[in-house]
N, C-alpha and C positions, 0 to 999 in steps of 0.2 A: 504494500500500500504506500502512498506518496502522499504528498499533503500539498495542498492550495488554498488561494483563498477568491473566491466567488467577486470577481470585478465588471461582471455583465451579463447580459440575457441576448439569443440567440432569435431573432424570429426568422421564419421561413415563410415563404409562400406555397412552395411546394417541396415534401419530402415524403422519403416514402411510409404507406399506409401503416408500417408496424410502429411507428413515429406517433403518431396519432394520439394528442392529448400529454405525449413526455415533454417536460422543461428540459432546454438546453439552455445551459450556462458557460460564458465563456472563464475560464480556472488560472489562475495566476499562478505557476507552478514555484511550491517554497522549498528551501532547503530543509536543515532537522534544526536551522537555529530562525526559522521562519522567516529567513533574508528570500529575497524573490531571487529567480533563478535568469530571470528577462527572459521566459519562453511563457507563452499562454495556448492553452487549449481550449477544442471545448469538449463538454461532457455532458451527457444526459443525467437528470436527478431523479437520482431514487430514495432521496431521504424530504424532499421537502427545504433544502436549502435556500439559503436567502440571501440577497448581495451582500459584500463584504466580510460576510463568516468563514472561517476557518475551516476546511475540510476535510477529510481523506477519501482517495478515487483510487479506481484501479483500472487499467487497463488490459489489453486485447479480451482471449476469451474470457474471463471474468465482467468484463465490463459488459456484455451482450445479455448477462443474467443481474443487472444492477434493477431491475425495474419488477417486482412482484407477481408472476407467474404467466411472466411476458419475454418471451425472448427477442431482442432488438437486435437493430445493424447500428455495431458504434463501438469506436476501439475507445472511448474511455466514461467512464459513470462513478458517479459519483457516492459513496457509499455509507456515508458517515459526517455527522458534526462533529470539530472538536470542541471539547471545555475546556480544554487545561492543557499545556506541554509544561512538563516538567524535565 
């Protein structure tokens, strides 16, 4: 798992149908000491995230099982908020 933090929201006009109703967010990829890494992705949300929070996402095949009893096209999702790094 990787950690980011949630800097935008993604609209489409058209993607395809397995898509339908997931939030994409674009992810500001952190290191382990929360410094930005100056890469950004994006990721589909399977927790409910919300701009500027702290995340953790995973990518390839794990990322296509991020959304609850749905399997999508999408090399990253989003899988968690953080509370805390210690």
């Amino acid at each position: 798992m990787k950690l980011g933090r949630v800097v935008g929201k993604l609209y489409c006009t058209r993607k395809d149908p397995k898509l339908e109703g997931v939030k994409l967010y674009v992810i500001e990829v952190l290191d382990e000491k929360l410094n930005s890494t100056g890469r950004r992705i994006v990721a589909a949300d399977g927790v409910g995230a919300q701009e500027g929070q702290i995340v953790f996402w995973v990518a390839a095949r794990e990322a296509t099982l991020c959304i609850p009893k749905r399997e999508i096209p999408a090399d990253a999702g989003i899988v968690g908020i953080v509370d805390q790094v210690e």
